[in-house]
PLY file of the C-alpha trace (Angstrom):
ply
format ascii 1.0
element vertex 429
property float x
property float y
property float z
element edge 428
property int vertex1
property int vertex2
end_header
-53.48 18.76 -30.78
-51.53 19.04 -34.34
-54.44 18.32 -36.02
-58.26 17.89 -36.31
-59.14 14.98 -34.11
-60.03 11.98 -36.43
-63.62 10.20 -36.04
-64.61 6.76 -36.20
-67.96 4.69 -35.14
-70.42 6.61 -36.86
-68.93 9.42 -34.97
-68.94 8.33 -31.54
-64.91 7.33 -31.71
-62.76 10.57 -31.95
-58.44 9.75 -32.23
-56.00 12.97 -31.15
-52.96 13.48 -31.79
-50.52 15.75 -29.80
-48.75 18.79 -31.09
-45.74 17.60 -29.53
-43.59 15.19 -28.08
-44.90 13.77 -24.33
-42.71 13.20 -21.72
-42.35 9.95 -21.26
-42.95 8.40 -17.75
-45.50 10.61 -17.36
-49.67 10.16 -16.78
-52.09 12.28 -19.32
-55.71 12.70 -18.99
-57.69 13.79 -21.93
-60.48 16.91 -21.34
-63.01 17.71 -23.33
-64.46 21.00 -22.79
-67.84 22.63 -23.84
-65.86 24.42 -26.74
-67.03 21.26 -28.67
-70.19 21.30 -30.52
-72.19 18.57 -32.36
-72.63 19.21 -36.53
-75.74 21.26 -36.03
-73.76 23.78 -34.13
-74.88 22.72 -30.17
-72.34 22.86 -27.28
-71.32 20.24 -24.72
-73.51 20.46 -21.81
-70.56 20.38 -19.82
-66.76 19.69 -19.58
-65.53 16.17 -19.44
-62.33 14.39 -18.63
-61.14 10.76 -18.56
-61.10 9.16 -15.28
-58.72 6.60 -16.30
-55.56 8.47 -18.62
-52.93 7.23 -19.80
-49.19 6.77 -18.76
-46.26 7.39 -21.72
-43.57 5.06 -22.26
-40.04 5.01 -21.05
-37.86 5.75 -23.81
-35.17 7.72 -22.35
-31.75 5.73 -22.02
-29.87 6.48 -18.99
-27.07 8.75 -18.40
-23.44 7.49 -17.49
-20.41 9.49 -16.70
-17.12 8.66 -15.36
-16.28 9.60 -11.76
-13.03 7.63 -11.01
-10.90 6.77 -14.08
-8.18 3.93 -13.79
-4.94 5.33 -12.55
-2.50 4.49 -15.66
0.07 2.95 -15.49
-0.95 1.03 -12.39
0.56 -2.51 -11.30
-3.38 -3.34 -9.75
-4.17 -6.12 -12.05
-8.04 -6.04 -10.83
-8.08 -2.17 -10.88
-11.66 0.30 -9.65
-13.35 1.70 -11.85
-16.35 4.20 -10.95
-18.79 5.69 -12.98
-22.34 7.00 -12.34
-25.82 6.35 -13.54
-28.85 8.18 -14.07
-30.85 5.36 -13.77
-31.05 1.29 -12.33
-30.05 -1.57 -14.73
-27.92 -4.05 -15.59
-24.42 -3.69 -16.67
-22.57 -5.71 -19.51
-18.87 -5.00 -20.65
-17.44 -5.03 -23.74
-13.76 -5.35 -25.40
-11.17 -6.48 -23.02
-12.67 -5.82 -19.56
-15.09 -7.60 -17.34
-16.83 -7.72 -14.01
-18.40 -10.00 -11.79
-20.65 -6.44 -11.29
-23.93 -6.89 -13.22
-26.18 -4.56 -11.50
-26.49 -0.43 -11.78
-27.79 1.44 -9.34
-28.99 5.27 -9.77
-25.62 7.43 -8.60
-22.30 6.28 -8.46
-21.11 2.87 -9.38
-17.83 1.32 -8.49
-16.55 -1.76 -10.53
-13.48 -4.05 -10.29
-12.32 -5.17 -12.98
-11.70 -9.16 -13.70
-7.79 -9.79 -12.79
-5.87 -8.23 -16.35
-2.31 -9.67 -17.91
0.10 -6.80 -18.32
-0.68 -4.70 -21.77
-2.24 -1.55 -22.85
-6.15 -1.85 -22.60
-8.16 0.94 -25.00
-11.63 -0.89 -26.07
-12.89 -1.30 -22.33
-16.55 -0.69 -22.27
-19.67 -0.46 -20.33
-23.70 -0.76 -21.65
-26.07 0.08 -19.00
-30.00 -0.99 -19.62
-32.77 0.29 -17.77
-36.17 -1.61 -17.41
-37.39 -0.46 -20.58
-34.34 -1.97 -22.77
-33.30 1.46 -22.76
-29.31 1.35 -23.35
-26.29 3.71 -23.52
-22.41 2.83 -23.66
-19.73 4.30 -21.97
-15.82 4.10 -22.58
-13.94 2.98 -19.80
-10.50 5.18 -20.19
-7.25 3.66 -21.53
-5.08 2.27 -19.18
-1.88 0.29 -18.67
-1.52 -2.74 -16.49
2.26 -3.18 -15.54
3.33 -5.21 -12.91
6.96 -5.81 -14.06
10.02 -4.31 -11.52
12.91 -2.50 -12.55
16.29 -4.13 -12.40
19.06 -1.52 -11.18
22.56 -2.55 -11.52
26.15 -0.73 -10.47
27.68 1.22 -13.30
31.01 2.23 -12.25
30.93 2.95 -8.93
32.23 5.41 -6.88
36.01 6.20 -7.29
37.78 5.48 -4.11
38.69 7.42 -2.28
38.09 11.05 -3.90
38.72 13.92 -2.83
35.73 15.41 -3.76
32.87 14.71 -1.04
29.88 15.26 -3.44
31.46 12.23 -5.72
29.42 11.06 -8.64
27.93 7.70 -8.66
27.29 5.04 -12.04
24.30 2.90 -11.86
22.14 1.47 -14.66
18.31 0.64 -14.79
16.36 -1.38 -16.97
13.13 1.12 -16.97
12.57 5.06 -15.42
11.33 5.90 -12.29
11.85 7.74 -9.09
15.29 7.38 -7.11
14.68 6.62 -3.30
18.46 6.84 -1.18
19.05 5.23 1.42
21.47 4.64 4.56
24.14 8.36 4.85
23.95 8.91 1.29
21.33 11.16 -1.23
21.37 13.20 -4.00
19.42 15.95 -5.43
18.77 13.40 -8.36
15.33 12.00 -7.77
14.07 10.65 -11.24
15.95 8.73 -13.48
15.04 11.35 -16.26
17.68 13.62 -14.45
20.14 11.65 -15.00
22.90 12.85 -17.04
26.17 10.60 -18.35
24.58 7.58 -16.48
26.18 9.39 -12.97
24.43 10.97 -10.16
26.50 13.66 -7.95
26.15 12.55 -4.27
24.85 15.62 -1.74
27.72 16.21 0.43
29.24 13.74 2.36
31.43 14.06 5.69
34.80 12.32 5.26
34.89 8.24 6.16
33.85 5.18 4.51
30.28 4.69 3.41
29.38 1.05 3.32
25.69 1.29 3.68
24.32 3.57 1.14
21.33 1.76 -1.31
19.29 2.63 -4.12
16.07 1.61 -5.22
14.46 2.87 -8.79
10.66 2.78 -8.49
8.58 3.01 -11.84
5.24 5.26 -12.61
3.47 1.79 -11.95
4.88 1.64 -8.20
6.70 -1.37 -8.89
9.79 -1.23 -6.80
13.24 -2.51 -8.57
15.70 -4.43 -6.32
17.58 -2.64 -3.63
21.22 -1.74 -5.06
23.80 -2.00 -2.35
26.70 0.93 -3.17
29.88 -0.66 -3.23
31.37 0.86 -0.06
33.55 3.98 -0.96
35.75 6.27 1.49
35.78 10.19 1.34
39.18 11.52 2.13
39.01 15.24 1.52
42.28 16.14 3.79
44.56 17.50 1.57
48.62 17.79 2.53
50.52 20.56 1.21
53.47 18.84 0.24
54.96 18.00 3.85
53.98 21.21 6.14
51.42 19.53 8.07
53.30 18.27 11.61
50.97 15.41 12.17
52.12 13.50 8.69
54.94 11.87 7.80
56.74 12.91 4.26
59.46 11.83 2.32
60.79 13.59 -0.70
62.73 11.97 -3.95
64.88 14.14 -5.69
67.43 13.62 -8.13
69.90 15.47 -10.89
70.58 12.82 -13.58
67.96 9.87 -14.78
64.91 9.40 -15.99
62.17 8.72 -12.99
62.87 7.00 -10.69
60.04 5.41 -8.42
59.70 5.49 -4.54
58.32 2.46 -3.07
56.88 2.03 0.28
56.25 -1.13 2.35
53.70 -0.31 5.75
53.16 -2.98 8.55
50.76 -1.76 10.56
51.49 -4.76 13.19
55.37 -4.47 13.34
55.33 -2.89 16.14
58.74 -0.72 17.56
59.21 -2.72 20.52
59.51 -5.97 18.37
62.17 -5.08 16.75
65.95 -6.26 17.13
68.32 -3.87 16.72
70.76 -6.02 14.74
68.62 -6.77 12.17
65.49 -8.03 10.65
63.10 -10.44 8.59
60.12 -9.10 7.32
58.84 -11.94 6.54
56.54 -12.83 9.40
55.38 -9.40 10.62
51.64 -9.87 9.84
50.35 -7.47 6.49
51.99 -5.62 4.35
50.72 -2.86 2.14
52.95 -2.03 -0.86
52.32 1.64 -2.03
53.91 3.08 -5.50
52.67 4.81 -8.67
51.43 7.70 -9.57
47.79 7.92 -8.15
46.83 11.20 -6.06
45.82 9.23 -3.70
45.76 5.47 -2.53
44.36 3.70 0.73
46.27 1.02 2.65
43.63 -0.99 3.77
39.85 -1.24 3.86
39.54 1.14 7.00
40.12 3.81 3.87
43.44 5.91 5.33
45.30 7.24 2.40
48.58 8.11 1.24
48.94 10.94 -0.82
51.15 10.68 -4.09
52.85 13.27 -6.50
54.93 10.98 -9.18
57.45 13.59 -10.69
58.46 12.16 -13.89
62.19 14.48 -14.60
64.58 15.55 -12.17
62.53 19.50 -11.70
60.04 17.29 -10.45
59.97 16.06 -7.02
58.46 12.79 -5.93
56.40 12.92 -2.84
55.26 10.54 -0.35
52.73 12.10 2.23
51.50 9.34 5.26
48.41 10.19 7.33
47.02 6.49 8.09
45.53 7.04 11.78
42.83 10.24 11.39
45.19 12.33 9.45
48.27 11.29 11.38
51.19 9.14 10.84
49.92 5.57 11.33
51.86 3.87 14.13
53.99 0.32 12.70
57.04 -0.26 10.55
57.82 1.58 7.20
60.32 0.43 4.66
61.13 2.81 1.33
63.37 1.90 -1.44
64.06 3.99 -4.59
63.85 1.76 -7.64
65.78 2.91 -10.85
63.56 1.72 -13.89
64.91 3.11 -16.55
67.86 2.65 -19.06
69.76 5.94 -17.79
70.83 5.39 -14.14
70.18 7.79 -11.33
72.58 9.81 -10.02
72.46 12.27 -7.15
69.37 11.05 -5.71
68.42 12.49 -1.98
65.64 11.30 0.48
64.07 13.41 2.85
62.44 12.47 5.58
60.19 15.01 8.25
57.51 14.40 10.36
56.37 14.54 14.47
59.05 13.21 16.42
61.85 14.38 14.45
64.06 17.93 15.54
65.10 18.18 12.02
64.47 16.94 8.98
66.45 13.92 8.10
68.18 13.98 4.29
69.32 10.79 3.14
72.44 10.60 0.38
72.93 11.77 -2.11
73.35 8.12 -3.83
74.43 7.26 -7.36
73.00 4.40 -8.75
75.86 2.20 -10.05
76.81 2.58 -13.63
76.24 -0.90 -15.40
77.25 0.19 -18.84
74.45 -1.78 -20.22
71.33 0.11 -20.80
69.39 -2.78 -22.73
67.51 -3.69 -19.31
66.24 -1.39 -16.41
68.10 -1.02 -13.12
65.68 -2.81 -11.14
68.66 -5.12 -10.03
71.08 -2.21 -9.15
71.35 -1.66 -5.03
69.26 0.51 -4.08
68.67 2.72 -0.89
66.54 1.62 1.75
65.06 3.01 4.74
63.44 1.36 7.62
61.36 3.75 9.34
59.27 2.95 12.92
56.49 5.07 13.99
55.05 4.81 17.79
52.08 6.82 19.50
51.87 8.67 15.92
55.74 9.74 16.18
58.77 8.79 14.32
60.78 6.99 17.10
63.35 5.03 15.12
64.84 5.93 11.57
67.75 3.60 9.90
69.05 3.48 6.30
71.02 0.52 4.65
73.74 1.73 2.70
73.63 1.41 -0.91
75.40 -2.20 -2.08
73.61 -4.12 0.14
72.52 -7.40 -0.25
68.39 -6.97 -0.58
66.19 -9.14 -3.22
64.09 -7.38 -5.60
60.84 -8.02 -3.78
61.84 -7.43 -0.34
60.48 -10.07 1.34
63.92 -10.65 3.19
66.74 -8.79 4.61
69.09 -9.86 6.87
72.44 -7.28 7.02
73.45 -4.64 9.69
71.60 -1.66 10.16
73.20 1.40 9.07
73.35 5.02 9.92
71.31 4.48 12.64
69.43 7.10 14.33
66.78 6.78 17.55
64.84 9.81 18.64
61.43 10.46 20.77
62.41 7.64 23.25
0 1
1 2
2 3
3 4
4 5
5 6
6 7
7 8
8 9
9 10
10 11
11 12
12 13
13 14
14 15
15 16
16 17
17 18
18 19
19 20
20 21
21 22
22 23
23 24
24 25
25 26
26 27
27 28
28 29
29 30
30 31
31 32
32 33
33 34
34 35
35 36
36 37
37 38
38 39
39 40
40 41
41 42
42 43
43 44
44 45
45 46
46 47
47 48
48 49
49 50
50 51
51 52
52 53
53 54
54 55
55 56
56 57
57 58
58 59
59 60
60 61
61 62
62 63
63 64
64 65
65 66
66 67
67 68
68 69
69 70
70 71
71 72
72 73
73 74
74 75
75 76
76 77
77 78
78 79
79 80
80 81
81 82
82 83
83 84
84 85
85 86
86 87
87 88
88 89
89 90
90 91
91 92
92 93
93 94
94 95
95 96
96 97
97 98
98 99
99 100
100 101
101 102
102 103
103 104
104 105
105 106
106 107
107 108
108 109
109 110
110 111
111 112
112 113
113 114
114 115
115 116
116 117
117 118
118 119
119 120
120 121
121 122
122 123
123 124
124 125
125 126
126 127
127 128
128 129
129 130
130 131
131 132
132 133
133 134
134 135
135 136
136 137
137 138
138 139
139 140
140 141
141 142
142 143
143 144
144 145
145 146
146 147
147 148
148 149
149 150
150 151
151 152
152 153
153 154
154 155
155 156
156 157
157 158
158 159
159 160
160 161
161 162
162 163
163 164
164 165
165 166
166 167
167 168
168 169
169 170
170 171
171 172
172 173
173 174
174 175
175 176
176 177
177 178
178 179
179 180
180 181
181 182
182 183
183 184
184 185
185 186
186 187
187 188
188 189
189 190
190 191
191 192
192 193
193 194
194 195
195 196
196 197
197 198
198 199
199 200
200 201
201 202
202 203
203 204
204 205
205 206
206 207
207 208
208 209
209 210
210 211
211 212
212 213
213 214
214 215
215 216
216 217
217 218
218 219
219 220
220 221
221 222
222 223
223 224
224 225
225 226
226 227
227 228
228 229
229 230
230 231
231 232
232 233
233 234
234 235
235 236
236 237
237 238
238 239
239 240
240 241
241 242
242 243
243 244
244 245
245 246
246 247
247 248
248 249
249 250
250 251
251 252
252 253
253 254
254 255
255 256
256 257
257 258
258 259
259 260
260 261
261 262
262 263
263 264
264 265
265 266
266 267
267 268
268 269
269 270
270 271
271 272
272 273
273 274
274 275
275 276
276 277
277 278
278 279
279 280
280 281
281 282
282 283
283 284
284 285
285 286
286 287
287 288
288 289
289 290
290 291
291 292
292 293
293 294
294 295
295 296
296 297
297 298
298 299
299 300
300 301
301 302
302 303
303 304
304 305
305 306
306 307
307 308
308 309
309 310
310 311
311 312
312 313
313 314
314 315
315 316
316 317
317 318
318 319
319 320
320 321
321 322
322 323
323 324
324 325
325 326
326 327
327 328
328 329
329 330
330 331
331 332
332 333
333 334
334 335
335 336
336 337
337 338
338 339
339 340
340 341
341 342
342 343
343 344
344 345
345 346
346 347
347 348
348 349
349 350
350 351
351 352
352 353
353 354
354 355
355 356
356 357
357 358
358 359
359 360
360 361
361 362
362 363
363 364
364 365
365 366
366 367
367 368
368 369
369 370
370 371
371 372
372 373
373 374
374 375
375 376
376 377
377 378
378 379
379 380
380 381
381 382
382 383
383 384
384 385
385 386
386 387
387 388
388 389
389 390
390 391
391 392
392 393
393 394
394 395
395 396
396 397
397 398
398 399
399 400
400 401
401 402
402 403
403 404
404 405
405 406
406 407
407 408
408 409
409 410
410 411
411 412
412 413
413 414
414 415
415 416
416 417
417 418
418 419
419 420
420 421
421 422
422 423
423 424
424 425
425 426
426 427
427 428
């Protein structure tokens, strides 16, 4: 007791008080021992204690914790949420979240939320009261509902065809995530945050054309962007130096006097040798035609990704190479026509061809030639005659190789000749 007990009813009502807090929930008895004595000094005959007692109240809340937070960012727009409870009761929400769950039950808890619209959600709550109005409040963690894909778009390709077989690759996204490959092609770039210069560097690749390769960009929600078909690229890694390799055919452009002169090269795969007249011919029916020029280090002929391989030499100490491998590294079988074209204001002089390649004993030289001297160097010499050579290639060997003379009838784009064939030589048949 924390104090005297208090009497009432002429003495026959005594009040205690305890010394301390009860437990509540729990059943007292009162007893009265023979300690207690009347005013005159005489002791209780005997102990008593109340039959009956008394039970205190509940005033303890319960006690909630969080077992299972919301993953965040999540794209679950009626996410779980778990949580447990010391004690049974009923369950009302606060802020932004609700539940069709009303009811608590002592240990874990598992809620789903009512369906949420994308957004940031921070004031989520839960009240759980027991029996006894007894209440506590717990703070469901923030969380972000996104349900919105990436978009993924091409960004400048792959540069076709390189000669490097770990090429880069441009693509641009609308939001971060992880990078999932697929068909032949990966890289060691996984996550968007990698990304440097808006490129990823392909792991290596074996030479051929990739046409199947696809990216998809998947955010920290799990949403899943659209699947990005790579524009199909070739890797051509077979490098030719200058015209040593037996397999390829080369011709080489050299010259004394001038300024750069450009070799030009016509290739019909479907001309085939045995089509061809010996008298003459008309190009202009022999199925397609690639036209190859410029100064690119290396240029395909078609879709099936062969290349040609290029070196533009821009003075006379340069020479100007063309290097043909169009059938697995060898010289495509069909119909070749060359032609040098004088474009500039000086004319060429002293100009040789030379031609090598399987089939051929020797290398074949061609001139020298002079391209004519106009005397008018206000236009290029585009319309000045100009060598040609009419090459035919079968079972991946040079078996035919004619020239037409230089003063020739032949019009500017090629598309018809019709004189004698010159200089003409047949080998490999």
């Amino acid at each position: 007791m924390s104090s005297t007990p208090s009497a009432s009813n002429t003495n026959k009502t005594f009040s205690v008080t305890p010394s301390d807090n009860l437990s509540s929930e729990t059943s007292y008895k009162i007893r009265v021992t023979t300690l207690v004595k009347d005013v005159v000094g005489n002791s209780m005959s005997n102990s008593y204690t109340t039959s009956n007692g008394f039970t205190t109240a509940d005033i303890t809340s319960p006690i909630l914790s969080q077992v299972s937070a919301i993953t965040s960012p999540t794209n679950d727009t009626t996410p779980d949420y778990t949580f447990s409870s010391s004690e049974a009761g009923t369950i009302t929400y606060g802020g932004s979240c609700s539940s069709s769950t009303t009811s608590a039950t002592t240990d874990n808890n598992t809620i789903t939320l009512v369906s949420l619209s994308d957004g940031t959600y921070s004031d989520c709550k839960i009240t759980v009261t027991d029996n006894s109005s007894n209440s506590v409040t717990l703070n469901i963690n923030s969380f972000v509902i996104d349900t919105t894909a990436p978009v993924i778009w091409e960004g400048g390709g792959v540069t076709t065809p390189p000669n490097d077989n770990t090429p880069d690759y441009g693509f641009e996204f609308s939001e971060a995530g992880t990078i999932t490959f697929g068909g032949p092609c990966s890289s060691g770039t996984t996550s968007t945050s990698e990304i440097s210069g808006g490129r990823i560097t392909f792991n290596a690749l074996s030479d051929g054309t990739y046409s199947n390769c696809t990216i998809i960009v998947t955010d920290s929600a799990g949403n899943a962007s659209n699947t990005l078909s790579i524009s199909s690229f070739i890797i051509d890694t077979v490098s030719y130096d200058d015209c040593v390799d037996s397999n390829t055919m080369c011709l080489t452009l050299t010259w004394t006097d001038g300024l750069d002169p450009d070799l030009h090269s016509y290739y019909f795969p479907d001309w085939t040798y045995e089509e061809e007249e010996t008298n003459g011919f008309d190009n202009t029916s022999r199925g397609t035609r690639y036209w190859v020029y410029g100064n690119a280090a290396n240029k395909k002929y078609s879709e099936t990704g062969q290349t040609i391989q290029l070196t533009d030499g821009n003075s006379s100490s340069d020479n100007e190479t063309q290097v043909w491998a169009t059938d697995s590294q060898k010289v495509g079988n069909g119909t070749y026509l060359f032609y040098v074209e004088d474009v500039s204001e000086i004319d060429v002089q002293n100009f040789k061809l030379v031609l090598s390649g399987p089939g051929l004993s020797d290398n074949i030289t061609y001139g020298p030639y002079d391209f004519k001297e106009d005397g008018d160097n206000s236009t290029t010499e585009a319309v000045n005659p100009q060598a040609v050579f009419f090459i035919q290639v079968d079972n991946n060997s040079i078996v035919r190789s004619d020239n037409v003379s230089v003063g020739d009838n032949l019009s500017s784009t090629l598309m018809q000749w019709t004189g004698p064939m010159k200089n003409s030589v047949v080998v490999g048949q």
